[in-house]
C-alpha positions, 0 to 999 in steps of 0.5 A: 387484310389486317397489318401487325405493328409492333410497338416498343417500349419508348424512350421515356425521357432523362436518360432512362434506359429500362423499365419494369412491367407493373400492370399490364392494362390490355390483354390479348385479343383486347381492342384499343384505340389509339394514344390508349394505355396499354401497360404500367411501368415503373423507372427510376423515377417514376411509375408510368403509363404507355400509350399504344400509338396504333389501334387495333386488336392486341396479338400478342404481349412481350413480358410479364408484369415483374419483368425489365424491359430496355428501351426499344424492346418489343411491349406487343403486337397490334393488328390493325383494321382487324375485328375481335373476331379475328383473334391473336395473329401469328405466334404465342401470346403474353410470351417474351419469346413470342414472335414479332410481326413487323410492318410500318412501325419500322418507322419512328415507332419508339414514340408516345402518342400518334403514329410517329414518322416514316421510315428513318434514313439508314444509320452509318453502322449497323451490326452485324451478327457473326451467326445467325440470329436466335429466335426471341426468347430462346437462351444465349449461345454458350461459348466453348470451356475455356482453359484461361478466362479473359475479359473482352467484354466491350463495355460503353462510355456511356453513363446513366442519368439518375433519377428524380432526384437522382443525378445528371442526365446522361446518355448511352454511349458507344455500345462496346469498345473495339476488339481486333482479331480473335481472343480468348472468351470468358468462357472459351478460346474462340473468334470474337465478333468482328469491328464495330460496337456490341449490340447492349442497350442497357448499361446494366446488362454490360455491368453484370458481363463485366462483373462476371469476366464474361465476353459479350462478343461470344453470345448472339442476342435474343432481342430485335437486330441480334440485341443482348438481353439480360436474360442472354448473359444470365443464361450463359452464366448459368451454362457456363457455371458447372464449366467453372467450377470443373475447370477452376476448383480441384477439390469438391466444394459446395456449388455456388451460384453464378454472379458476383460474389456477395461481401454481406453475411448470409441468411436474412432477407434480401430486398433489391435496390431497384426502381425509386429505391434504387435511385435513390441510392445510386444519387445519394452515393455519388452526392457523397462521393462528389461533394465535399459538403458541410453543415452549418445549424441555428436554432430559430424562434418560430412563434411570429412566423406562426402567428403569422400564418394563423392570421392569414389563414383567419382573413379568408381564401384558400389555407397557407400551409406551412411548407409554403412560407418556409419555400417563399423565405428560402426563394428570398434568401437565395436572391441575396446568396446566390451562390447556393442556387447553383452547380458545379460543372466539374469538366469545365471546372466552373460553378453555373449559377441559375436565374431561376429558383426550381425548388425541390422539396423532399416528400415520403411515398409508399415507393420510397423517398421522392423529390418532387420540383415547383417550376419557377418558385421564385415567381410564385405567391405562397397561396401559389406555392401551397397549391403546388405543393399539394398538387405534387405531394398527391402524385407522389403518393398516387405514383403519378409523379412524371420524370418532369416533375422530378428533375431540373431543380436548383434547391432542395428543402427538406421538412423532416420535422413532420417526422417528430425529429429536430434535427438532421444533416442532409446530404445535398440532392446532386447535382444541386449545391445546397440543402435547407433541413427544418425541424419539428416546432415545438414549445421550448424556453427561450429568452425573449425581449430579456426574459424567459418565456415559453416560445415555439422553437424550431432548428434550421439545418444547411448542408452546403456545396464547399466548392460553391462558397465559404462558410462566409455565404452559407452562414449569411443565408442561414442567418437571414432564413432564421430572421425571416422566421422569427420576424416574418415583416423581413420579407415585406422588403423583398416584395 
């Protein structure tokens, strides 16, 4: 007889908590082989692909492609040792409400490829719903008219890691603060759920209860083990609005949808901050919000840095691209300065300096600005770093980059020039300590050796961590960046 696994979406590493359903690749009734993917997600860092750890007859799909998923929540069902003949098992198919089938995945099930561990040892604390739990898919439990509303809404002290290029990698934290007793509810007078933490995954459910004043201790969750969803607090919001608007406006007033009210004008088009996007406003705010950060600019004279790559590129073997050299003058100067190739830990109110130079580069995709990281770029040739580059720049475009390739660096270049700009102030990639801008190289006039010539002319810009150095330092490494480019035999001392 065939055994129905269920497998959830997995933990995908570097704090990511969610994902969207891209593509699903299987449908129902397909066959697939183990370690197959089966569903393409997108993070906040990256678009990737799920493999299924069993293999057998897909029975059902949780979620349709559009949809955000937390971790841990159900992707589909897998019938194995069954045939194609036999069909979709127990329950409706390619519904999010479709009932789950449990059997050996209760083991490590969360993972990418094989058939994970065996059964886990029982957790300290479990939690335990005060109702019964509703079937997957149906809508929260309202709780009843309130006559005051109160926030209780337990939120965590866990934090999420960005992205990519997006921020530190946090973890979740404690799910829900205590509440003791009974209490008054957002929407109602009621009994609150009893000790113990709220069962939310995601920080963003508990963000969206906290913004609307809504109690998350009141619903019971349509998720595995009483889990709250999304889809529970926007159901409540929206049985509780024709309540709120009763009990709170005295006079008839337009209606108004349920959610935090907007500050921005009406009318126009809205586009969510999601996905790659969406990170990359989160990183960016907090690097400004964190930083205290300044810019310093020089002009450079390019014209021997490319006479010099068109010389090596004439002696045969693969082509030196441009990024490459300018990569292999940045990992110079950072042995001499540095201070720049590092972090500020502000718990510790220490600066961590890195023996090892990742070097970020910023690349533009059709899914937003990305960051891709070369590993140990300071051991790296510039026929090695050209290779590189390429190999991340073409995932980046194909949407293939992982959350490896977009985390861990300890320096940032950014080549805007290829935009046709000359210059810019770039705001630091948090939690790194310093970024270097280039510009477009273009013919301008320029005194050479004394006299006015015609030269290939390019701005260098970096945009510093204050609290990592001085102006001092910072100076002296956009000085020696300059003198490399416009003398390139500078780095034959550093070889």
């Amino acid at each position: 007889m065939a055994q129905v696994l269920e497998f959830k979406l997995p933990d995908l590493g570097e704090g990511l908590t969610e994902a969207e359903i891209v593509r699903w690749l299987v449908q129902v009734g397909d066959v697939v082989a183990i370690d197959q993917p089966v569903v393409e997600v997108e993070t906040a860092k990256a678009m990737v692909e799920v493999p299924c750890p069993y293999g057998g007859v897909v029975t059902a799909r949780f979620g349709e492609e559009g949809t955000e998923l937390p971790v841990g929540a159900p992707l589909l069902t897998v019938a194995v040792g069954a045939s194609p003949s036999d069909g979709p098992q127990d329950g409706p198919a390619d519904r999010s409400g479709a009932t789950p089938v449990r059997g050996a995945a209760e083991g490590s099930g969360n993972v990418l490829v094989g058939y994970g561990t065996g059964e886990p040892p029982a957790r300290r604390r479990r939690v335990r719903p005060t109702a019964p739990l509703a079937p997957a898919g149906a809508p929260a439990r309202p709780a009843p008219p309130a006559a005051v509303p109160t926030r209780a809404d337990g939120v965590g002290n866990g934090t999420l890691g960005s992205n990519g290029m997006h921020g530190s990698n946090g973890s979740n934290g404690t799910n829900g603060s205590t509440v003791h007793g009974t209490g008054t509810s957002a929407h109602g007078t009621g009994t609150l759920r009893a000790e113990g933490p709220v069962p939310v995954i995601s920080p963003l459910v508990r963000r969206l209860a906290r913004e609307n004043g809504l109690d998350l201790r009141e619903l019971t969750g349509s998720g595995p083990d009483g889990l709250i969803l999304r889809a529970d607090v926007e159901d409540a919001l929206r049985a509780a609005a024709p309540q709120d608007r009763t009990t709170r406006q005295p006079a008839p007033a337009p209606a108004q949808a349920s959610g935090p009210v907007s500050s921005a004008p009406a009318g126009g088009i809205r586009i969510p901050l999601k996905g790659v996007r969406g990170a990359v406003a989160d990183k960016l705010s907090r690097s400004r919000r964190e930083i205290p950060e300044a810019t310093c600019w020089v002009d450079a004279d390019a014209t021997e840095l490319m006479r010099a790559r068109s010389a090596m590129n004439a002696a045969g073997g693969p082509k030196i691209s441009l990024l490459a050299l300018l990569a292999r003058i940045c990992t110079a100067a950072l042995a001499r300065f540095p201070e720049l190739n590092s972090s500020v830990d502000p718990e510790a109110r220490e600066v961590v300096q890195f023996d090892h130079v990742h070097l970020g580069f910023a690349a533009q995709t059709e899914r937003g600005l990305v960051v891709p990281v070369v590993r140990d770029a300071h051991a790296r040739d510039a026929e090695g770093l050209t290779a590189e580059f390429a190999r991340l720049t073409e995932a980046g475009r194909a949407g293939t980059l992982t959350p490896a390739d977009l985390t861990g660096g300890t320096f940032t270049l950014n080549n805007y020039g290829v935009f046709g700009v000359d210059g810019s102030t770039p705001i630091i990639n948090h939690p790194e300590a310093a970024m270097l801008g280039v510009g477009r190289i273009v013919p301008k006039p320029w005194v050479h050796e004394g006299e006015l010539a015609v030269r290939q002319v390019v701005q260098l810009s970096l945009t510093f961590d204050h609290r990592v150095c001085d102006g001092g330092t910072a100076g002296g490494f956009l000085r020696h960046v300059a003198d490399c480019v416009e003398q390139p035999a500078v780095l034959l001392r550093t070889l």
